[in-house]
C-alpha positions in Angstrom: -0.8 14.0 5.1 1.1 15.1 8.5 3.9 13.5 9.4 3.3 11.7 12.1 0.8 9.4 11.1 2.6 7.9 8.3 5.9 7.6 10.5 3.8 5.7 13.3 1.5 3.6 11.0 3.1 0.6 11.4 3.3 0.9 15.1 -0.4 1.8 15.5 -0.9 -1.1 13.1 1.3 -4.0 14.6 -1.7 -5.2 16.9 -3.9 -6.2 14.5 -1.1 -7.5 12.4 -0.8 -10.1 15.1 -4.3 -10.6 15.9 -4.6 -11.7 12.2 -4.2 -9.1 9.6 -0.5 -10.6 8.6 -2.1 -13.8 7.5 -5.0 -12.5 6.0 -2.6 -10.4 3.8 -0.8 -13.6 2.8 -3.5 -15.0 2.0 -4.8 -12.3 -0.5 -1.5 -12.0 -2.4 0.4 -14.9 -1.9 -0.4 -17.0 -5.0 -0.9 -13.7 -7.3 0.9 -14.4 -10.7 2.0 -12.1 -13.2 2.3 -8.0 -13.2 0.4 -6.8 -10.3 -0.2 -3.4 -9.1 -1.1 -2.9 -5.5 -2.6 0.7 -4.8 -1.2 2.6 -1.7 1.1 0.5 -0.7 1.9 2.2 2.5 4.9 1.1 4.4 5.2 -2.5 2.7 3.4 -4.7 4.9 1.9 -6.9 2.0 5.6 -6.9 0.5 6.9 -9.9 2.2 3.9 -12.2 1.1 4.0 -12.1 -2.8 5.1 -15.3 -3.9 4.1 -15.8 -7.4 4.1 -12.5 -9.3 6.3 -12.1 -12.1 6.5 -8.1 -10.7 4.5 -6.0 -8.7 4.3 -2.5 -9.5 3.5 -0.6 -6.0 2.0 3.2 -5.5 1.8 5.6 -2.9 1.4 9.1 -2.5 2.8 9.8 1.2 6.8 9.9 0.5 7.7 9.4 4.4 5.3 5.7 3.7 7.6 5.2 0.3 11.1 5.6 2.3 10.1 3.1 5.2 8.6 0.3 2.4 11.9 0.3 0.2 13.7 -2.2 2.9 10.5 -4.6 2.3 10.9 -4.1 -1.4 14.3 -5.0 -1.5 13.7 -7.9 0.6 10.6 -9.2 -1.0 10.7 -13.0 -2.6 9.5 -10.9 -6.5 10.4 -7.9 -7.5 9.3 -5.0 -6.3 9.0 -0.8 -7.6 7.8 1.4 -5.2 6.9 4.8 -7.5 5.2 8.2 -6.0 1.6 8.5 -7.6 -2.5 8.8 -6.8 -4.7 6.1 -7.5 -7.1 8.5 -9.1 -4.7 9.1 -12.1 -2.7 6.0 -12.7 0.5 6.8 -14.8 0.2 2.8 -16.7 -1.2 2.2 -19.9 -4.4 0.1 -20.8 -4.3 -3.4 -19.6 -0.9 -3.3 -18.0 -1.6 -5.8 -15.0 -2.8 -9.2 -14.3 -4.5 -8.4 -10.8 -4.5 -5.3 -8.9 -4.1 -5.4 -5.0 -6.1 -2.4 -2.5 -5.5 -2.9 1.4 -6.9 -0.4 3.6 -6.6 2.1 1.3 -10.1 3.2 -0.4 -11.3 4.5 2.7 -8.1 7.4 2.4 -9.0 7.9 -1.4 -9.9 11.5 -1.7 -12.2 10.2 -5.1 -12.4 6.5 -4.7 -15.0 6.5 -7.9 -12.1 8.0 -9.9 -9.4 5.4 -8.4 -11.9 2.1 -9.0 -12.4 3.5 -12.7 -8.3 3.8 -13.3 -8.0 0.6 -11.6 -10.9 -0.9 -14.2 -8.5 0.6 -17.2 -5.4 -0.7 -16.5 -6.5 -4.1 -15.1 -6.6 -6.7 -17.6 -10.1 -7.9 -18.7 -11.3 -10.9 -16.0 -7.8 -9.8 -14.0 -8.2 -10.0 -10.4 -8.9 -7.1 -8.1 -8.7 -7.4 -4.5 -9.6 -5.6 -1.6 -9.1 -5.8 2.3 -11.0 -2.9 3.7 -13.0 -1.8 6.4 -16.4 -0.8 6.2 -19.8 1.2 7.3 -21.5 -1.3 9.1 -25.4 -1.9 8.7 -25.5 -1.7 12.0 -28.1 1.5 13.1 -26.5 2.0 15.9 -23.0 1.8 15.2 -23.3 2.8 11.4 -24.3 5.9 12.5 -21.4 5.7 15.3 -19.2 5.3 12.7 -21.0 8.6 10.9 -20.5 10.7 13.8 -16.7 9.7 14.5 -16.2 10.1 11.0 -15.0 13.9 11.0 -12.5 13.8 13.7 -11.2 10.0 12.4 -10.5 11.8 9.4 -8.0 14.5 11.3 -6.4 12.0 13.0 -6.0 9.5 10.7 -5.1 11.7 7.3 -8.5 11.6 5.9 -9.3 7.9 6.4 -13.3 7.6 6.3 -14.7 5.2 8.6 -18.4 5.5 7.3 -17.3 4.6 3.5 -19.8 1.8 2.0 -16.5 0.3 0.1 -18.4 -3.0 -1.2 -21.0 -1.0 -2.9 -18.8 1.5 -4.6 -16.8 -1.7 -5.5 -20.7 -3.4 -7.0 -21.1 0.2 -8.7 -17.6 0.3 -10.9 -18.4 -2.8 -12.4 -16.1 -5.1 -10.5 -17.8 -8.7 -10.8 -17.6 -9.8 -6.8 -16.9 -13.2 -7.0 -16.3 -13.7 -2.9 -16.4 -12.2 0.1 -14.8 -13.2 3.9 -15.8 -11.0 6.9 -13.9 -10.4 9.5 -14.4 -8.9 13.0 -17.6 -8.7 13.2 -18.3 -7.3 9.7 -15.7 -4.1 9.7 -13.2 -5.6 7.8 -13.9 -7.4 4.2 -12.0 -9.4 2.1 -13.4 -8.6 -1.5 -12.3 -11.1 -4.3 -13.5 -9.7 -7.7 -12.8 -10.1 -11.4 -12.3 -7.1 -14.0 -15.0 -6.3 -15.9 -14.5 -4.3 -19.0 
Protein backbone atom coordinates (compact mmCIF):
# COMPACT_ATOMS: atom_id res chain seq x y z
CA UNK A 1 0.00 0.00 0.00
CA UNK A 2 1.57 3.72 -0.11
CA UNK A 3 1.22 5.73 2.57
CA UNK A 4 -0.91 8.23 1.74
CA UNK A 5 -3.96 6.57 0.97
CA UNK A 6 -4.38 4.82 4.13
CA UNK A 7 -3.40 8.05 6.23
CA UNK A 8 -6.16 10.12 4.08
CA UNK A 9 -8.90 7.35 3.90
CA UNK A 10 -10.98 8.57 6.32
CA UNK A 11 -10.87 12.11 5.04
CA UNK A 12 -11.62 11.06 1.37
CA UNK A 13 -14.26 8.88 2.96
CA UNK A 14 -16.05 11.40 5.49
CA UNK A 15 -18.56 12.59 2.55
CA UNK A 16 -20.22 9.70 2.00
CA UNK A 17 -20.17 8.83 5.70
CA UNK A 18 -22.56 11.74 6.01
CA UNK A 19 -24.52 11.23 2.93
CA UNK A 20 -25.36 7.80 4.47
CA UNK A 21 -22.71 5.30 4.73
CA UNK A 22 -22.52 5.87 8.72
CA UNK A 23 -26.01 4.63 9.11
CA UNK A 24 -25.90 2.04 6.70
CA UNK A 25 -22.90 0.59 8.72
CA UNK A 26 -25.06 0.67 11.89
CA UNK A 27 -27.37 -0.91 10.43
CA UNK A 28 -25.32 -4.00 9.16
CA UNK A 29 -23.54 -4.63 12.50
CA UNK A 30 -25.50 -3.16 15.12
CA UNK A 31 -27.50 -6.07 16.42
CA UNK A 32 -24.57 -8.71 15.47
CA UNK A 33 -24.32 -11.24 18.53
CA UNK A 34 -21.60 -13.32 19.49
CA UNK A 35 -17.73 -13.64 18.08
CA UNK A 36 -17.58 -11.75 14.89
CA UNK A 37 -14.86 -11.25 12.65
CA UNK A 38 -14.93 -8.22 10.35
CA UNK A 39 -12.35 -8.47 7.35
CA UNK A 40 -10.19 -5.31 6.66
CA UNK A 41 -11.26 -3.31 9.06
CA UNK A 42 -9.50 -0.27 7.95
CA UNK A 43 -9.39 2.73 10.21
CA UNK A 44 -12.48 1.64 12.52
CA UNK A 45 -15.36 3.18 11.11
CA UNK A 46 -17.81 0.19 11.69
CA UNK A 47 -16.21 0.14 15.37
CA UNK A 48 -18.49 2.43 17.02
CA UNK A 49 -21.80 0.60 15.86
CA UNK A 50 -21.41 -3.01 17.36
CA UNK A 51 -23.84 -3.26 19.94
CA UNK A 52 -24.42 -6.87 20.60
CA UNK A 53 -21.30 -8.90 19.96
CA UNK A 54 -19.89 -10.78 22.64
CA UNK A 55 -16.27 -9.89 20.71
CA UNK A 56 -15.23 -8.89 17.48
CA UNK A 57 -12.14 -10.09 16.24
CA UNK A 58 -10.95 -7.33 13.45
CA UNK A 59 -8.10 -7.76 10.54
CA UNK A 60 -6.14 -5.66 8.44
CA UNK A 61 -3.18 -5.74 6.60
CA UNK A 62 -2.16 -1.88 6.13
CA UNK A 63 -0.35 -1.17 9.67
CA UNK A 64 -0.76 2.79 9.23
CA UNK A 65 -5.04 1.77 8.96
CA UNK A 66 -4.36 -0.54 12.26
CA UNK A 67 -2.67 2.43 14.33
CA UNK A 68 -5.51 5.10 13.39
CA UNK A 69 -8.51 2.20 14.37
CA UNK A 70 -7.03 1.34 17.87
CA UNK A 71 -8.75 4.77 19.45
CA UNK A 72 -12.19 3.34 17.90
CA UNK A 73 -11.39 -0.07 19.45
CA UNK A 74 -10.77 1.18 22.63
CA UNK A 75 -13.78 3.17 22.59
CA UNK A 76 -16.14 0.79 21.08
CA UNK A 77 -19.47 -0.38 23.23
CA UNK A 78 -17.83 -4.53 22.85
CA UNK A 79 -14.73 -5.54 22.74
CA UNK A 80 -12.53 -5.09 20.16
CA UNK A 81 -8.78 -6.83 18.83
CA UNK A 82 -7.40 -5.21 15.95
CA UNK A 83 -4.58 -8.05 14.73
CA UNK A 84 -2.20 -7.55 11.38
CA UNK A 85 -3.30 -10.38 8.86
CA UNK A 86 -4.81 -11.08 5.00
CA UNK A 87 -8.14 -12.27 4.47
CA UNK A 88 -6.79 -14.90 2.10
CA UNK A 89 -5.12 -16.84 4.92
CA UNK A 90 -7.09 -16.36 8.08
CA UNK A 91 -4.97 -17.33 11.21
CA UNK A 92 -8.57 -18.77 13.27
CA UNK A 93 -9.49 -22.21 13.45
CA UNK A 94 -12.65 -23.90 11.94
CA UNK A 95 -15.87 -22.42 12.99
CA UNK A 96 -14.51 -19.73 15.19
CA UNK A 97 -17.24 -17.00 14.55
CA UNK A 98 -20.88 -16.36 14.61
CA UNK A 99 -20.99 -13.82 11.65
CA UNK A 100 -18.36 -12.39 9.71
CA UNK A 101 -18.53 -8.55 8.64
CA UNK A 102 -16.65 -7.29 4.87
CA UNK A 103 -17.18 -3.43 4.15
CA UNK A 104 -15.51 -2.06 1.14
CA UNK A 105 -13.07 -4.42 1.24
CA UNK A 106 -13.33 -7.29 -1.51
CA UNK A 107 -12.82 -5.03 -4.15
CA UNK A 108 -8.83 -4.46 -2.51
CA UNK A 109 -8.59 -8.28 -2.07
CA UNK A 110 -5.66 -9.29 -4.20
CA UNK A 111 -7.55 -13.14 -4.39
CA UNK A 112 -11.02 -12.43 -3.17
CA UNK A 113 -11.91 -16.43 -4.26
CA UNK A 114 -9.25 -17.36 -1.67
CA UNK A 115 -10.61 -14.76 1.11
CA UNK A 116 -14.58 -15.83 0.58
CA UNK A 117 -13.35 -19.56 0.91
CA UNK A 118 -11.29 -18.67 4.48
CA UNK A 119 -14.19 -16.69 5.40
CA UNK A 120 -16.61 -20.01 4.50
CA UNK A 121 -14.13 -22.12 7.02
CA UNK A 122 -14.09 -20.19 9.87
CA UNK A 123 -17.69 -18.96 9.81
CA UNK A 124 -19.98 -21.09 11.68
CA UNK A 125 -22.43 -23.22 9.58
CA UNK A 126 -25.84 -20.82 8.82
CA UNK A 127 -23.47 -17.77 10.60
CA UNK A 128 -24.01 -14.57 8.98
CA UNK A 129 -21.79 -13.03 6.42
CA UNK A 130 -22.22 -9.54 5.35
CA UNK A 131 -21.09 -7.33 2.86
CA UNK A 132 -21.32 -3.56 2.01
CA UNK A 133 -19.51 -3.22 -1.27
CA UNK A 134 -19.46 -1.51 -4.48
CA UNK A 135 -19.94 -3.02 -7.66
CA UNK A 136 -19.55 -3.36 -11.68
CA UNK A 137 -22.66 -2.04 -12.75
CA UNK A 138 -24.81 -3.83 -15.65
CA UNK A 139 -24.83 -0.79 -17.07
CA UNK A 140 -23.07 -1.04 -20.89
CA UNK A 141 -22.15 2.09 -20.78
CA UNK A 142 -20.84 2.69 -17.48
CA UNK A 143 -19.77 -1.06 -16.77
CA UNK A 144 -17.46 -0.64 -19.27
CA UNK A 145 -16.63 2.96 -17.72
CA UNK A 146 -15.90 1.44 -14.76
CA UNK A 147 -13.51 -1.27 -16.95
CA UNK A 148 -11.56 1.39 -18.46
CA UNK A 149 -10.98 3.53 -15.15
CA UNK A 150 -10.26 0.39 -13.56
CA UNK A 151 -6.27 0.43 -14.09
CA UNK A 152 -5.51 3.89 -12.89
CA UNK A 153 -8.30 3.51 -9.86
CA UNK A 154 -6.22 0.76 -8.85
CA UNK A 155 -2.87 3.11 -8.60
CA UNK A 156 -4.62 5.57 -6.87
CA UNK A 157 -6.61 3.83 -4.64
CA UNK A 158 -4.01 0.76 -3.54
CA UNK A 159 -5.46 -1.73 -5.84
CA UNK A 160 -9.20 -1.20 -5.22
CA UNK A 161 -11.10 -2.68 -8.41
CA UNK A 162 -13.94 -0.84 -9.50
CA UNK A 163 -15.09 -3.39 -12.22
CA UNK A 164 -15.26 -6.41 -9.53
CA UNK A 165 -18.70 -8.43 -9.94
CA UNK A 166 -18.60 -8.88 -5.91
CA UNK A 167 -22.32 -10.41 -5.76
CA UNK A 168 -21.49 -13.06 -8.06
CA UNK A 169 -18.18 -14.16 -6.57
CA UNK A 170 -20.26 -13.94 -3.29
CA UNK A 171 -23.32 -16.55 -5.41
CA UNK A 172 -20.14 -18.66 -6.54
CA UNK A 173 -18.44 -19.43 -2.84
CA UNK A 174 -21.56 -20.81 -1.68
CA UNK A 175 -22.80 -18.00 0.41
CA UNK A 176 -26.75 -18.51 0.51
CA UNK A 177 -27.87 -14.59 -0.28
CA UNK A 178 -30.72 -14.17 1.75
CA UNK A 179 -31.18 -10.11 0.93
CA UNK A 180 -29.99 -7.51 -0.84
CA UNK A 181 -30.43 -3.33 -0.52
CA UNK A 182 -29.01 -1.18 -3.31
CA UNK A 183 -27.82 1.91 -2.85
CA UNK A 184 -26.95 4.82 -5.17
CA UNK A 185 -28.10 3.85 -8.05
CA UNK A 186 -26.86 0.22 -7.94
CA UNK A 187 -22.91 0.81 -7.01
CA UNK A 188 -23.11 0.03 -3.60
CA UNK A 189 -24.77 -3.33 -2.13
CA UNK A 190 -25.75 -4.40 1.02
CA UNK A 191 -25.40 -8.32 0.89
CA UNK A 192 -27.03 -10.30 3.79
CA UNK A 193 -26.05 -14.07 3.43
CA UNK A 194 -25.93 -17.17 5.60
CA UNK A 195 -22.83 -19.72 5.75
CA UNK A 196 -23.10 -22.54 3.87
CA UNK A 197 -20.89 -25.42 4.58
Amino acid sequence: MSKWFPRLYDTMMEPLEKRGFREIRKKLVHNLPGNVLEIGSGTGLNFPYYKEAQKVIAIEPEPIMIERSLTRAKNAHVPIEVISAKSEQLPFPDNSFDAVVNTLVLCTIPDPVKALAEINRVCKSDGKVLFFEHVRLDDPILGRLQDWLTPVWKRLCDGCHLNRNTLELIKQAGFKVTRIQRYYKDIFLVIETLNQK
